[in-house]
N, C-alpha and C positions, 0 to 999 in steps of 0.2 A: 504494500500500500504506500503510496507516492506521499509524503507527510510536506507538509505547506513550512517553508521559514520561520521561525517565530519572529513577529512583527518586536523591532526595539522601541522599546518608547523614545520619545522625544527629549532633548534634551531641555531643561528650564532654565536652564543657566543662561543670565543674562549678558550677552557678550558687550562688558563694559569699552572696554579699550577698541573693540571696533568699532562701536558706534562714538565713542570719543573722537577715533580718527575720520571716521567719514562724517563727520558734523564742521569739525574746524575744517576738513580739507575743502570742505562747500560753502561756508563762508570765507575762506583764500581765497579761493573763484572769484566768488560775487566780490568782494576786496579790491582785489586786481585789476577786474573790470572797470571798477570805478577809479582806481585811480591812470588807468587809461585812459578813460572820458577826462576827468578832469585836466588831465595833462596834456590833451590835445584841444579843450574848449577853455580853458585857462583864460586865452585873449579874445577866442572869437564867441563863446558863450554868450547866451546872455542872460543878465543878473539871475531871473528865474532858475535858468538852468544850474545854473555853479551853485546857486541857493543845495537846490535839491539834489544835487552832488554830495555838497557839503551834509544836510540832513543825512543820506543814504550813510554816510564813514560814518555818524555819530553814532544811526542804530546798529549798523553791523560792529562799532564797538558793543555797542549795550550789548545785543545781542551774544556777541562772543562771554561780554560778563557774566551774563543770564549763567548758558551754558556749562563754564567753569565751576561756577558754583554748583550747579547741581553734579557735576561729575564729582567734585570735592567731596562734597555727603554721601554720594553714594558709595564714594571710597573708603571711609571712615566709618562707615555702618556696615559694609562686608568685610571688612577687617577684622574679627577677634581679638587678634595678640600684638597691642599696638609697639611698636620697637620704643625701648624706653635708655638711655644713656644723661649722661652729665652733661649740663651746657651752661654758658652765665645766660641769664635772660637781660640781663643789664643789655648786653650785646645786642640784643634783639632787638631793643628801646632806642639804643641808639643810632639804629638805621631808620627808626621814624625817626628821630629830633634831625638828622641829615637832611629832611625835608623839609624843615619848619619854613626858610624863604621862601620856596617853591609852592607852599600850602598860604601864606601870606598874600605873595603875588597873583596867582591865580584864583585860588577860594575866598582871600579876604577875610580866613581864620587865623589867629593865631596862637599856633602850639607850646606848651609847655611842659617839658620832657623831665622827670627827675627820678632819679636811684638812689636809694638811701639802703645802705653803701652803696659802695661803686663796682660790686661783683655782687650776684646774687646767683647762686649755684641751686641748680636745679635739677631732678630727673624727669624724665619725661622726650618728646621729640620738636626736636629745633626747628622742624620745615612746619608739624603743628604747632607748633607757639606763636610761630610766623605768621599764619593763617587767621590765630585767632585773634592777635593783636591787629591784621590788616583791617579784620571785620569788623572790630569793637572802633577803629579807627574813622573808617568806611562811613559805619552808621551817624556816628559823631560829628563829622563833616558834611552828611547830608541832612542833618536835623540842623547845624548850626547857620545862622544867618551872616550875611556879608559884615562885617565886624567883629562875630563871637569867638568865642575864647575855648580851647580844650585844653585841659590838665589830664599829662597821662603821668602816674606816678605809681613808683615801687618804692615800698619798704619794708622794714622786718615789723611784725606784730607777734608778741611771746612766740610760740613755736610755731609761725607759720609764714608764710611771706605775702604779700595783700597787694595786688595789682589792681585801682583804679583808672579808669575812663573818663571825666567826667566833662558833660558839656554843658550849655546854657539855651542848648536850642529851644525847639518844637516843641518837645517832651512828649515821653511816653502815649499811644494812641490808643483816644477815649471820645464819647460823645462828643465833647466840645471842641477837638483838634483836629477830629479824623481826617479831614478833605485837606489842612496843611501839611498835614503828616504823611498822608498819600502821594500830596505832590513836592514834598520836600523827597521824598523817595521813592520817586519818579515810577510810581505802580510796580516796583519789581516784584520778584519773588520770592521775598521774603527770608532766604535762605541763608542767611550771614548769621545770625541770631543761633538755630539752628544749627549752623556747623561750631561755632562757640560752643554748646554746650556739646556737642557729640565731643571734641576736643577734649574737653573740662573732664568730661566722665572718663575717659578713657584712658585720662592722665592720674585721675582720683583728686580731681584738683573742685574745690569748691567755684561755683556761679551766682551771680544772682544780679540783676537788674531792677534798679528802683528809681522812682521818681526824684529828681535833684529837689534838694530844700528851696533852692532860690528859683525855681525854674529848672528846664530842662533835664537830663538822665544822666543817672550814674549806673557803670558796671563794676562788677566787685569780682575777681577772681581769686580766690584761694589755693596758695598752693603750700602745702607740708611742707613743713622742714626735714630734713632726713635723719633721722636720730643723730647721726655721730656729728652731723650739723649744730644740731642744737646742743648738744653737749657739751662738746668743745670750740667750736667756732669755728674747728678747720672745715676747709671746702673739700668737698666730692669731685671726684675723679672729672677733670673735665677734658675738655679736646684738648691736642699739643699744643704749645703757643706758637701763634704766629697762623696757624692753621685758620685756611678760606673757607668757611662753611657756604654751600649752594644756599642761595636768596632770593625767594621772587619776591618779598617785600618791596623792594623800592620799585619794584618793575610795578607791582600793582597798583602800590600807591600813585606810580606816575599818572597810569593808563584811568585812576579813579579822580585825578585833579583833573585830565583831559576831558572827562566825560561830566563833568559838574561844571566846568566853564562850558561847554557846549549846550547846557541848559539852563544854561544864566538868562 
């Protein structure tokens, strides 16, 4: 008796990294195109057109932001066993304060960057910390108004090290703010918040987000000290000195001043 294949099931797994790659490769495309057009109607355009040139780059940034982020989450929610090592976070702080002119000129915020010390050794991983400080940065700069003020500050609190956010923007969204809050944060999707805490958990580090006293939000991350930290003061194993850790922080940051002057 002739017996039939047994039929395999389908696979459920979601092929991340494919569709990562065929999303950006397709906004390249459409990218490149336009900066074709533009580079050829530059002089002979007219206003309309270069207008909407110029719109088309703003949202294929947006659009690429969209994206990232949710590849980001997804990343960080199929991950398990997050890699965990010694790093100063100070370091990380001061690749934002690298930007405070750049966030001045363009945003018309002005940043305030402090580490109290001036090493703060940490477990956990450096490309997430990066992440989450981009986002808690991100949000702050698009809640704040042309003038307002962000304080990003580390210090030690008894056994644990206390990383604030805080702005003077919009504040927190509720009946009475919802539609400036909306369009301070240009309808996105919501996903920065969201990858902060997937971060925080996965670090074992404390979260929490509240309404600022004077106005506007403050974020509050918690991060343990490491026993032999707090017992003796000396630091934990960190990188070699002198060592280049990989950085998208500033790259993000740049690419988040571009896209909040183009919605000025």
């Amino acid at each position: 008796m002739r017996q039939t294949p047994q039929e395999q099931p389908e696979s459920m797994e979601f092929p991340r990294r494919e569709f990562e790659s065929v999303c950006f490769h397709a906004i390249g495309l459409v990218d490149q195109n336009r900066e074709y057009l533009q580079m050829h109607l530059r002089e002979s355009g007219d206003a309309p057109t270069r207008q909407a040139l110029a719109d088309m780059e703003l949202q294929t940034a947006r659009l690429e932001r969209t994206l990232s982020e949710m590849m980001d989450l997804m990343a960080l929610e199929e991950d398990p066993v997050p890699s965990r090592r010694g790093f100063d976070l100070c370091s990380v702080l001061r690749q934002a304060a690298s930007l405070r002119e750049e966030m001045a000129r363009q945003a018309k915020v002005h940043l305030t960057v402090s580490c109290e010390p001036d090493t703060c050794p940490v477990l956990g991983s450096p490309e997430e910390a990066e992440l989450m400080v981009f986002h808690l940065l991100s949000n702050a700069l698009r809640a704040s108004a042309p003038g307002g003020k962000i304080v990003l500050r580390l210090c030690r609190a008894e056994d644990a090290w206390q990383l604030t956010v805080t702005d003077h923007g919009c504040g927190l969204p509720g009946p009475a703010n919802w539609q400036e809050n909306r369009r301070r944060f240009l309808g996105g999707a919501g996903a920065g918040l969201k990858i902060c805490r997937a971060v925080c958990r996965r670090a074992g580090w404390g979260f929490a987000l509240e309404a600022g006293s004077g106005g506007g939000a403050e974020a509050v991350v918690t991060l343990p000290m490491e026993p032999e930290t707090a017992a003796s003061g000396d630091t934990i194993a960190l990188h070699a000195a002198g060592e280049v850790l990989p950085s998208r922080l500033r790259w993000q940051l740049e690419r988040e001043l571009h896209l909040l002057a183009g919605n000025a």
